[in-house]
PADRENTI-533397 format. One record per residue (C-alpha): residue in three letters; x, y negated, z. Coordinates in pm, whole numbers, padded with zeros to 5 digits, always signed. Each point is the difference from the previous one (the first is absolute). Layout:
N
ALAXYZ/...
REM end
This chain:
205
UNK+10191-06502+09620/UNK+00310-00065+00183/UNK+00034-00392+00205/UNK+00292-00037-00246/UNK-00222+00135-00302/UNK-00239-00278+00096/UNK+00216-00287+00051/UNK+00135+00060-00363/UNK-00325-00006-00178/UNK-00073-00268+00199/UNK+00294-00244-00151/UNK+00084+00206-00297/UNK-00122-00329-00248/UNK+00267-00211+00222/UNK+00399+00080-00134/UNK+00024-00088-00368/UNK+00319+00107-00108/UNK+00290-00313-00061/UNK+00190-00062-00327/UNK+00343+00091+00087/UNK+00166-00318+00129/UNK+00368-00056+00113/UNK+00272+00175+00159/UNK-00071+00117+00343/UNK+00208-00058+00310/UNK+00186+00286+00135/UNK-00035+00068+00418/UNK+00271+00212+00119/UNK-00180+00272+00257/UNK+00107-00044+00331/UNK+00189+00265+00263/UNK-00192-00124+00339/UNK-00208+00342+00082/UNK+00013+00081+00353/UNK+00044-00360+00162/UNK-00396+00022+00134/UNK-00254-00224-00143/UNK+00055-00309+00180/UNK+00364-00049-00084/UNK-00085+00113-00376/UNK-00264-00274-00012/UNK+00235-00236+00139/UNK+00232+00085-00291/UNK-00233-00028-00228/UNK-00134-00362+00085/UNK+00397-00095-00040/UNK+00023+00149-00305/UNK-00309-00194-00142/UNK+00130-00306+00108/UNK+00325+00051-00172/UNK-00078+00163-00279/UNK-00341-00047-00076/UNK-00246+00296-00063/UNK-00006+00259-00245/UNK-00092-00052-00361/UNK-00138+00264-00248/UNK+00242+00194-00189/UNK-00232+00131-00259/UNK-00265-00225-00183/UNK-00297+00136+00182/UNK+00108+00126+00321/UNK-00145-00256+00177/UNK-00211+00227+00230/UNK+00357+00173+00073/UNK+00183-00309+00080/UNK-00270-00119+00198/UNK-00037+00266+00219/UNK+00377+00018+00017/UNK-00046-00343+00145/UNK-00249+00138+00265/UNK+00228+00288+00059/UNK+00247-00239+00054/UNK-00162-00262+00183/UNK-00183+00223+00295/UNK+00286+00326+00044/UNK+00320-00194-00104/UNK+00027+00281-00264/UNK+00137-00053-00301/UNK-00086+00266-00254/UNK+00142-00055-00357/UNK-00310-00041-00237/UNK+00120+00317-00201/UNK-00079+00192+00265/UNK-00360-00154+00054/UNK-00080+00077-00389/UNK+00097+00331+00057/UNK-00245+00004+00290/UNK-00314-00159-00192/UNK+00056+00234-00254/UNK-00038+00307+00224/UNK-00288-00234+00131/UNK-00184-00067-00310/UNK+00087+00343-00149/UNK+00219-00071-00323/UNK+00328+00031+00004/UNK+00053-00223-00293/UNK-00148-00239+00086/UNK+00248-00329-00160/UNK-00094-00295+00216/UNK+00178-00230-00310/UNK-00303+00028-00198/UNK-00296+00091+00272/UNK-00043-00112+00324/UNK-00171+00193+00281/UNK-00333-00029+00169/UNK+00075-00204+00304/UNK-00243+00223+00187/UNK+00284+00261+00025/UNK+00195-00234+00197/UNK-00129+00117+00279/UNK+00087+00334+00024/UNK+00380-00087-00093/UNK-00005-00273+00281/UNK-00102+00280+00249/UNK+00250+00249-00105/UNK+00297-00244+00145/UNK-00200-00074+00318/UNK-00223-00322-00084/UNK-00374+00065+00132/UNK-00229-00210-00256/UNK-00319-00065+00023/UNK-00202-00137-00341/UNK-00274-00253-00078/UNK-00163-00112-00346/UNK-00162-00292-00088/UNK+00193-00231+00187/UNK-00030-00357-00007/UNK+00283-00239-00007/UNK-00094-00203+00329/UNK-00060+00337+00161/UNK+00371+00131+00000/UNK+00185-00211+00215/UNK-00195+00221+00250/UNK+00107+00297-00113/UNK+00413-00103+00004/UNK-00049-00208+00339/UNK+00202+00214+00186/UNK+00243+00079-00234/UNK-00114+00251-00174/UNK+00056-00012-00373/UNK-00201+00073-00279/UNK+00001+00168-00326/UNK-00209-00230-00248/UNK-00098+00021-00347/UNK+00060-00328-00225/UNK-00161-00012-00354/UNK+00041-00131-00319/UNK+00165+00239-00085/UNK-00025+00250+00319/UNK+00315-00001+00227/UNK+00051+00075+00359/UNK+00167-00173+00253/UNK+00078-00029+00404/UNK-00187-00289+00196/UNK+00218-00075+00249/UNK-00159-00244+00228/UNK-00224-00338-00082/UNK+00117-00289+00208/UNK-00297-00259+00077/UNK+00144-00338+00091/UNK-00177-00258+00245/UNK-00238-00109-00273/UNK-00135+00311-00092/UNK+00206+00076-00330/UNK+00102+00328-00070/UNK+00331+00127-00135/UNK-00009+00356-00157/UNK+00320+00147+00047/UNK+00068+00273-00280/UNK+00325+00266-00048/UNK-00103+00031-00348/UNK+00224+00255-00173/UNK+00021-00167-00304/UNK+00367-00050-00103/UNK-00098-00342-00088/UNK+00030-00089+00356/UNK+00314+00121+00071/UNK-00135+00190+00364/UNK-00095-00300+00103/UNK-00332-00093+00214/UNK-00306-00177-00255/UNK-00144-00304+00211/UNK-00286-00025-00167/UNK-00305-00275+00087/UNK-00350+00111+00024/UNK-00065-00095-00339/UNK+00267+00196-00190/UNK-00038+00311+00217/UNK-00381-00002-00122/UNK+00122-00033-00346/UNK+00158+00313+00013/UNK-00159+00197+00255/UNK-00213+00272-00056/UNK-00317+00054+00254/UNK-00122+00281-00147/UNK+00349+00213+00081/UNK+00057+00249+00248/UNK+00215-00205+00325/UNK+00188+00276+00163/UNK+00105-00137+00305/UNK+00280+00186+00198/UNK+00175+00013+00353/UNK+00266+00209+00158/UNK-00138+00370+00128/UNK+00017+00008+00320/
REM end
């Protein structure tokens, strides 16, 4: 059995599928290819802070939109999310796949993330106190959230002088209009999922 054959038994009781919710946000795809990675990242970090990040366009694409937001986030490129379901498809082996009705094991997140030049590295069983650690030096991470099963992009967790944490979330949600969740301890652990695969990614070198 393959690493990636593993890692998707491993979380395959984690993504339960979402009713279909409201219209999603449309992200027009970018033309920046060739700049080199730095200047692409420094686009990107602009664009966030204008426009937010992206938000689903189907009503269980999460995993795409979320690795779209790593994609994003670490190269500075900006693939339209039609092309990443194409991609999962071939990755996941059905090519009809319709990601308005069924989501996608978030396990598979990592191969897509590593086609477009984001080396990942995964962990399970995670606790909640335990991943400031992992996005210290801003890294982000892929992480599952439950009731019902959606992924999202930790950002960063900001600790202030007392000790209190700050979880900040690009949740792609169209609810939140691409902006960043600040969520407190408390509600993170209200939605956060332990038990699901935390795929943690940084630029390839």
């Amino acid at each position: 059995m393959t690493d990636l054959s593993k890692a998707v038994v491993v979380s395959s009781d984690e993504f339960t599928s979402r009713p279909v919710g409201s219209p999603t946000m449309p992200c027009e795809s970018s033309t920046e290819g060739g700049l080199g990675l730095s200047i692409n990242r420094s686009i990107a970090k602009a664009r966030r802070w204008v426009f937010g990040h992206f938000t689903q366009r189907k009503s269980n694409s999460c995993v795409i939109a979320s690795s779209r937001n790593m994609i994003h986030a670490l190269t500075g490129e900006n693939v339209p999310e039609e092309t990443l379901r194409k991609e999962m498809k071939e990755i996941i082996g059905d090519p009809n796949h319709d990601f308005e009705t069924t989501g996608v094991n978030p396990a598979y997140a990592e191969a897509l993330l590593q086609k477009h030049g984001v080396n990942t590295a995964s962990q399970y069983y995670v606790s909640s106190g335990n991943l400031p650690d992992l996005v210290k030096d801003g890294q982000p991470a892929l992480i599952g959230f439950k009731d019902p099963g959606h992924r999202v992009m930790l950002d960063s967790v900001s600790i202030d002088k007392d000790g209190k944490r700050t979880y900040n979330i690009r949740d792609p949600d169209p609810a939140y209009g691409g902006r960043v969740r600040e969520m407190s301890q408390s509600d993170f652990d209200a939605k956060y999922n332990p038990n699901a695969i935390v795929i943690v990614g940084k630029t390839a070198e």
